[in-house]
LOSEVEX-889533 format. One record per residue: residue in three letters; x, y, z of N, C-alpha, C, O in turn; residue number from 1. Coordinates in steps of 0.1 Angstrom, whole numbers, padded with zeros to 4 digits. Layout:
# residues N
<ALA <X Y Z> <X Y Z> <X Y Z> <X Y Z> NUM>;
...
This chain:
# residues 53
<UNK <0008 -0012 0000> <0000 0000 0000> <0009 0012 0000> <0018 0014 0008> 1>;
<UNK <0006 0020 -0009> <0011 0035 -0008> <0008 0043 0001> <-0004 0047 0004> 2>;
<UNK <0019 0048 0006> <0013 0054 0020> <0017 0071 0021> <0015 0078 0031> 3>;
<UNK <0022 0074 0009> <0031 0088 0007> <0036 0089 -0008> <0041 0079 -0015> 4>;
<UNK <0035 0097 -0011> <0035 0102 -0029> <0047 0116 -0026> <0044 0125 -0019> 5>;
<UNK <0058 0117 -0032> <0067 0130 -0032> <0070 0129 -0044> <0073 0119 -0051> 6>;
<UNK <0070 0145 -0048> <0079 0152 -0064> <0087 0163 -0065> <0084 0175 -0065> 7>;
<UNK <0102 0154 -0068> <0113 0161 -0068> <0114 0163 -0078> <0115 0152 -0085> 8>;
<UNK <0115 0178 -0089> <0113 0178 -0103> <0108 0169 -0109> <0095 0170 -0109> 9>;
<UNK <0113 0159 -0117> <0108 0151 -0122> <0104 0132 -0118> <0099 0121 -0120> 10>;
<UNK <0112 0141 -0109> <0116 0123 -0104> <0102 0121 -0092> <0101 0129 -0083> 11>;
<UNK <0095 0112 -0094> <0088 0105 -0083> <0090 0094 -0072> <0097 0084 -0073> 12>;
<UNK <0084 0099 -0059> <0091 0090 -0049> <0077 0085 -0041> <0069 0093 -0037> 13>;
<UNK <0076 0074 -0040> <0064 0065 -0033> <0067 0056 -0022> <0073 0045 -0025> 14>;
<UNK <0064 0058 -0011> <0063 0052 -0001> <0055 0039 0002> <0043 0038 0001> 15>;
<UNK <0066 0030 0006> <0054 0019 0007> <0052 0015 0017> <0061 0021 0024> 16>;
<UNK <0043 0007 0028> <0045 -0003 0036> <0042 -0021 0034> <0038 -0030 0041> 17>;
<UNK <0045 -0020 0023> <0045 -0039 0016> <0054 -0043 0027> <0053 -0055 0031> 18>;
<UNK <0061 -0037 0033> <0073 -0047 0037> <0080 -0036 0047> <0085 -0025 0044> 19>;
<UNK <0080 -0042 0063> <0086 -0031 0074> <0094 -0038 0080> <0090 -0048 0085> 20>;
<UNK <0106 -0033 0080> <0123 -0042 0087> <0119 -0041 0101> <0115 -0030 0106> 21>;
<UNK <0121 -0051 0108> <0119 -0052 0122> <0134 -0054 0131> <0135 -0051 0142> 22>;
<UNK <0144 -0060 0123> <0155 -0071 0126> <0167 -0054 0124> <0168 -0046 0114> 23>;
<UNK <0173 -0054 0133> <0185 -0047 0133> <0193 -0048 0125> <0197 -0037 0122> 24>;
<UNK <0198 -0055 0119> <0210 -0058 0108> <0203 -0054 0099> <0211 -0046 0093> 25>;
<UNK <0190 -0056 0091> <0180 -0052 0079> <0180 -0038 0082> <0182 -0031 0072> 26>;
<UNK <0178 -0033 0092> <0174 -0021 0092> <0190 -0013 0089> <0194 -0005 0081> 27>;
<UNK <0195 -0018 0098> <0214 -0011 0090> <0214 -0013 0074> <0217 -0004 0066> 28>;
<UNK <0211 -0023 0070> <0215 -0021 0058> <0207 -0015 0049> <0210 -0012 0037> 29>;
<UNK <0193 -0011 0055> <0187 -0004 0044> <0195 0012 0047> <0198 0020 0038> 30>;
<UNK <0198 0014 0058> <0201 0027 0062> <0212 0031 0054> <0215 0042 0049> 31>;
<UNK <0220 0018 0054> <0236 0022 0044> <0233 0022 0028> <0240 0027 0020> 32>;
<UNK <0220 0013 0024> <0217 0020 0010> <0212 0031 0008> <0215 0038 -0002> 33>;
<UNK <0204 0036 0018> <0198 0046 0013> <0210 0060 0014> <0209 0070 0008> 34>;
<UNK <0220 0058 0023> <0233 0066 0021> <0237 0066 0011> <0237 0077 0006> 35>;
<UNK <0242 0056 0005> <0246 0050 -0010> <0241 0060 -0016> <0246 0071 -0020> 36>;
<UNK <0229 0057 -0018> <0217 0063 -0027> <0221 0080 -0028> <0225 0085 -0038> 37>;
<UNK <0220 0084 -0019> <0215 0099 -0014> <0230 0105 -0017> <0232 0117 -0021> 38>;
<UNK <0241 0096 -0013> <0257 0099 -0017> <0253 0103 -0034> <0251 0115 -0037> 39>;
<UNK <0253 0092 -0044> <0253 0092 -0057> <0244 0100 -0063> <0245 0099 -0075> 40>;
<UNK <0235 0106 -0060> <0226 0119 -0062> <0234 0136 -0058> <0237 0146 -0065> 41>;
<UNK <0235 0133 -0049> <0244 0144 -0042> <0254 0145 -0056> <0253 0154 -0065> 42>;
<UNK <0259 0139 -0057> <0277 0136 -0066> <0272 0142 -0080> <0275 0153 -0084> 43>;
<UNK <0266 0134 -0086> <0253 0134 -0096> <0249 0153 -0100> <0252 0161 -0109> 44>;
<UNK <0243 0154 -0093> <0243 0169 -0087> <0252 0181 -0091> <0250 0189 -0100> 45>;
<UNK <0264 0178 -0081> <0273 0187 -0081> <0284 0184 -0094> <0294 0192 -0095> 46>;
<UNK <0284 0174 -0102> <0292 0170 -0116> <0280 0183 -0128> <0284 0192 -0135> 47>;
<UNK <0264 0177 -0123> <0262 0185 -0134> <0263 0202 -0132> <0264 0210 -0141> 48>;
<UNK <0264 0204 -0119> <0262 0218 -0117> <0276 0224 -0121> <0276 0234 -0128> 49>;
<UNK <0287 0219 -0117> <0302 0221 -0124> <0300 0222 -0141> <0305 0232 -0147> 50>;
<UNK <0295 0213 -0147> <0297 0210 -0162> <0285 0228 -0168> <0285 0234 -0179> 51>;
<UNK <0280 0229 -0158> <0270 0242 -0165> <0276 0254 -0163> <0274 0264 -0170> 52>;
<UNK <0285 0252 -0150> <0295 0271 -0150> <0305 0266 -0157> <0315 0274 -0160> 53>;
């Protein structure tokens, strides 16, 4: 079930609760992807905003 709808320019982000980590080690690892994630956006980011000045 969709529990949250967000729009970042173009990009769409949906929330789900199909599935809620209860187990500590699951929960670390989603936390270290979503770093990952939010790292390679960030990066992503600041390459194109360099390539435009």
């Amino acid at each position: 079930m969709i529990v949250a709808a967000y729009q970042f320019g173009e990009t769409k982000v949906f929330i789900c609760n199909d599935h809620i980590a209860t187990e500590q080690d699951e929960l670390d690892r989603i936390d270290q992807e979503i770093a990952t994630a939010a790292w390679a956006c960030l990066q992503d980011a600041v390459t194109k905003n360099d390539e435009e000045a």
